[in-house]
VOLUMZA-472692 format. One record per atom (N, C-alpha, C): atom name; residue number from 1; x, y, z; residue in one letter. Coordinates in nm, 2 decimals. Layout:
REM residues N
ATOM  site  pos       u       v       w  code
ATOM    CA  NUM       X       Y       Z     A
...
REM end
This chain:
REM residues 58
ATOM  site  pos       u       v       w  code
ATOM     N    1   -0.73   -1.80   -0.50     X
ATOM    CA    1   -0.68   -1.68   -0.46     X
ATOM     C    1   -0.77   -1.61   -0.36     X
ATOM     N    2   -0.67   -1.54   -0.26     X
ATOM    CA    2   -0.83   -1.47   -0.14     X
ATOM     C    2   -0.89   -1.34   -0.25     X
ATOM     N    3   -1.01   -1.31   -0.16     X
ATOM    CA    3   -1.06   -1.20   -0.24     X
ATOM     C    3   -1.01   -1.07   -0.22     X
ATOM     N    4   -0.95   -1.06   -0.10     X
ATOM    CA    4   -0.90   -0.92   -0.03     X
ATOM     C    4   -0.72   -0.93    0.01     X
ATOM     N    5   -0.68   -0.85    0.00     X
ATOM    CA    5   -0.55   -0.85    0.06     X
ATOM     C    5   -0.54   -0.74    0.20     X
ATOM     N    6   -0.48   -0.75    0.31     X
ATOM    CA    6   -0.47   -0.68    0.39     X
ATOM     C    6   -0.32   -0.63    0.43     X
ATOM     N    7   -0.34   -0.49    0.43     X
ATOM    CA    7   -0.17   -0.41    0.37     X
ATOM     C    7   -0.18   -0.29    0.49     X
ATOM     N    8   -0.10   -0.26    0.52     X
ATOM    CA    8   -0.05   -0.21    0.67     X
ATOM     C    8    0.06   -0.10    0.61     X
ATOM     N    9    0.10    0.00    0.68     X
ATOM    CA    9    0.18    0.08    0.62     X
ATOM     C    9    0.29    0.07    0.76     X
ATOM     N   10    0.40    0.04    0.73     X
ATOM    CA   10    0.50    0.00    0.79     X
ATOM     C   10    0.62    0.13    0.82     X
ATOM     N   11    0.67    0.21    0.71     X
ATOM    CA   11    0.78    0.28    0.70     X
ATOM     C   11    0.69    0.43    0.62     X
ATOM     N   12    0.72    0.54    0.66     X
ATOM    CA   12    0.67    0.69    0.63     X
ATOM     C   12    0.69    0.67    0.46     X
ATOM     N   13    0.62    0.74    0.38     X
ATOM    CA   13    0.66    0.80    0.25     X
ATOM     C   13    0.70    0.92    0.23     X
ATOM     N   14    0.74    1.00    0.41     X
ATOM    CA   14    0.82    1.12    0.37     X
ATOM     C   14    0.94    1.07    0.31     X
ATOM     N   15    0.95    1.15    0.25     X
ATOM    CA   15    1.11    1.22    0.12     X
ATOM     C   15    1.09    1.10    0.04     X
ATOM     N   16    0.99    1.03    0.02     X
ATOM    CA   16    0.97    0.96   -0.11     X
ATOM     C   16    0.95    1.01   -0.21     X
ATOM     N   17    0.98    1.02   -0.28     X
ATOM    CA   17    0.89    1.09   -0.46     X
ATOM     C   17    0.77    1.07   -0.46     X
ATOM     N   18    0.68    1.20   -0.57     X
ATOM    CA   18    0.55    1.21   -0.55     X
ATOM     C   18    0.49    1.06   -0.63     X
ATOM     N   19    0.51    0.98   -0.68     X
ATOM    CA   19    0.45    0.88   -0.75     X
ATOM     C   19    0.45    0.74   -0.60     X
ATOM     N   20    0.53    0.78   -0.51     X
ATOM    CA   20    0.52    0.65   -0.42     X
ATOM     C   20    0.43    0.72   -0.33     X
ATOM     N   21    0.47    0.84   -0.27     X
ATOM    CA   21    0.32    0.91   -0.24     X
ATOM     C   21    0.21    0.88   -0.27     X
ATOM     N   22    0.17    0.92   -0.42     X
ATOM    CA   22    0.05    0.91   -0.45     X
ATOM     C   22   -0.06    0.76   -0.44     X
ATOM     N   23    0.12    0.67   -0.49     X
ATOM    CA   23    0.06    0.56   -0.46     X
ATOM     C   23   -0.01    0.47   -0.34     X
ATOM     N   24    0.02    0.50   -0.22     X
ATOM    CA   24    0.01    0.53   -0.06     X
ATOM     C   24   -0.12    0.56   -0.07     X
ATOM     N   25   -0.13    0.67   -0.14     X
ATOM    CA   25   -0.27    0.74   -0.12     X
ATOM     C   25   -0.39    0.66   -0.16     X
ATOM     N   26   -0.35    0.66   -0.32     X
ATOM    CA   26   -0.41    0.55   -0.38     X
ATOM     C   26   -0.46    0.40   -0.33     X
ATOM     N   27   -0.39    0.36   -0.24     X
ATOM    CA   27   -0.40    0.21   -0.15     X
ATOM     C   27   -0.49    0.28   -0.01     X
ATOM     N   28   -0.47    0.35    0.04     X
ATOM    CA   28   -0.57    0.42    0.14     X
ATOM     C   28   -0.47    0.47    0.27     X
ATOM     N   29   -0.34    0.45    0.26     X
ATOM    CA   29   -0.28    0.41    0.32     X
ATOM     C   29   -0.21    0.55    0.36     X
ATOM     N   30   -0.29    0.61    0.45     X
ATOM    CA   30   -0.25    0.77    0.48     X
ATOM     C   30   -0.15    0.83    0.60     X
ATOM     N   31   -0.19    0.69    0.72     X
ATOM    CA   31   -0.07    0.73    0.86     X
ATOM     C   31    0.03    0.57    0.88     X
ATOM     N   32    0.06    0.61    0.97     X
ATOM    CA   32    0.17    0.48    1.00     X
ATOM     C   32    0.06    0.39    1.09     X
ATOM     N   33    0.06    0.28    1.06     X
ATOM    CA   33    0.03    0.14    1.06     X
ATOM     C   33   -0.11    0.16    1.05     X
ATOM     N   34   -0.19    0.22    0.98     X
ATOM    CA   34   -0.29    0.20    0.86     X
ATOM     C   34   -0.34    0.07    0.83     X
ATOM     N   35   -0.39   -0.03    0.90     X
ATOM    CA   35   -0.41   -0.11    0.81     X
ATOM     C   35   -0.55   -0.11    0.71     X
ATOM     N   36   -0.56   -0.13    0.57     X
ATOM    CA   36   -0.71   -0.13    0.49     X
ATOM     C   36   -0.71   -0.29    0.42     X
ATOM     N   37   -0.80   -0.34    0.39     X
ATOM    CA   37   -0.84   -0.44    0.34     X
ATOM     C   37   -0.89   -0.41    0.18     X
ATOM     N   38   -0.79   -0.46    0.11     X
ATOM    CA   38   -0.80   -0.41   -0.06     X
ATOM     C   38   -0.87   -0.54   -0.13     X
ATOM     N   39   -0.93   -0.48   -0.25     X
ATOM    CA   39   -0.98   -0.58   -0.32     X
ATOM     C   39   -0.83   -0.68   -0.38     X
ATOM     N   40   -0.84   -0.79   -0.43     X
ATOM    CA   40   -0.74   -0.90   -0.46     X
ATOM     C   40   -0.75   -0.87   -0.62     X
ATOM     N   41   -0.72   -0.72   -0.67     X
ATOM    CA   41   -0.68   -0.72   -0.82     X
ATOM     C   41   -0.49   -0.67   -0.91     X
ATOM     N   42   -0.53   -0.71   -0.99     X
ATOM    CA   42   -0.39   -0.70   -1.09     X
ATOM     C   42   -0.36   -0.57   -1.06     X
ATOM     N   43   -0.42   -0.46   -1.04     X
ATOM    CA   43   -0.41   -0.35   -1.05     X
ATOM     C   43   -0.37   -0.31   -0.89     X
ATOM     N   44   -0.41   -0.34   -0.77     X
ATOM    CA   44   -0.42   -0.31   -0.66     X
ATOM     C   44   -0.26   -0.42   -0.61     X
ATOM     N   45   -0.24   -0.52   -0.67     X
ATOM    CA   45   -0.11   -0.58   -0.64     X
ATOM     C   45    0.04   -0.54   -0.71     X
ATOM     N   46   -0.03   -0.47   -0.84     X
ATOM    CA   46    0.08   -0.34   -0.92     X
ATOM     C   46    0.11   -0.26   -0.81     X
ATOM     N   47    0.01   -0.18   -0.75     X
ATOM    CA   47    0.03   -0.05   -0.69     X
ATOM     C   47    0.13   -0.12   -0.54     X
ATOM     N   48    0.08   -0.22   -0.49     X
ATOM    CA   48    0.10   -0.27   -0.30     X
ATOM     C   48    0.33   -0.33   -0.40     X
ATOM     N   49    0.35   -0.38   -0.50     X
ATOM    CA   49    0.47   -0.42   -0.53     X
ATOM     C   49    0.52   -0.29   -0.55     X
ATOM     N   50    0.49   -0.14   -0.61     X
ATOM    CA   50    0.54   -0.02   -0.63     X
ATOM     C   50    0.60    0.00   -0.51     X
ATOM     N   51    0.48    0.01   -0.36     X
ATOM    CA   51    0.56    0.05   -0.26     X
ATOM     C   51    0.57   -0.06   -0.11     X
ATOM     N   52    0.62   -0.19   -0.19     X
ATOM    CA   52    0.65   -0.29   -0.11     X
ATOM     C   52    0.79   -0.31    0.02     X
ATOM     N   53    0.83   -0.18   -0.03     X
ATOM    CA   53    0.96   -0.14    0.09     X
ATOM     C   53    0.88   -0.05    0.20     X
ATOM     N   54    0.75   -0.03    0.22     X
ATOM    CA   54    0.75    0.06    0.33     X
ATOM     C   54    0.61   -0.02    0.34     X
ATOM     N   55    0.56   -0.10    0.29     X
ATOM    CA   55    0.45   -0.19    0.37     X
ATOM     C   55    0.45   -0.32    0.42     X
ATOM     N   56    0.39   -0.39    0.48     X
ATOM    CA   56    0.37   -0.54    0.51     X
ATOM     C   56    0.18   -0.62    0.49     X
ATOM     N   57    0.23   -0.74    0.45     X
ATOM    CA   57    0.09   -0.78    0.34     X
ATOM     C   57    0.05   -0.93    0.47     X
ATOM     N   58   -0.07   -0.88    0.48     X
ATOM    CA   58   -0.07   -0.99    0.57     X
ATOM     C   58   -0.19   -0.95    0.67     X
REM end
């Protein structure tokens, strides 16, 4: 398994609810096409599947 995953923010989290928000936030993922380099955990692949409609993994 790699050690990092690299996650891009693809589609706005306006008029999303505050938990897909937060979650954005949480990932680092604050403007449009954002890309950050996350560590490759259980916890950080929870959060990138929560808001898998408005990113791209790669």
């Amino acid at each position: 398994m790699a050690e990092t995953i690299k996650v891009t923010l693809v589609k706005s989290g306006i008029g999303k609810n505050k938990k897909i928000r937060q979650t954005l936030r949480g990932l680092g993922l604050t403007k449009l096409n954002k890309t950050v380099e996350l560590e490759n955990t259980q916890a950080i692949r929870g959060m990138i599947q929560k808001v898998s409609f408005l990113v791209r993994i790669g």
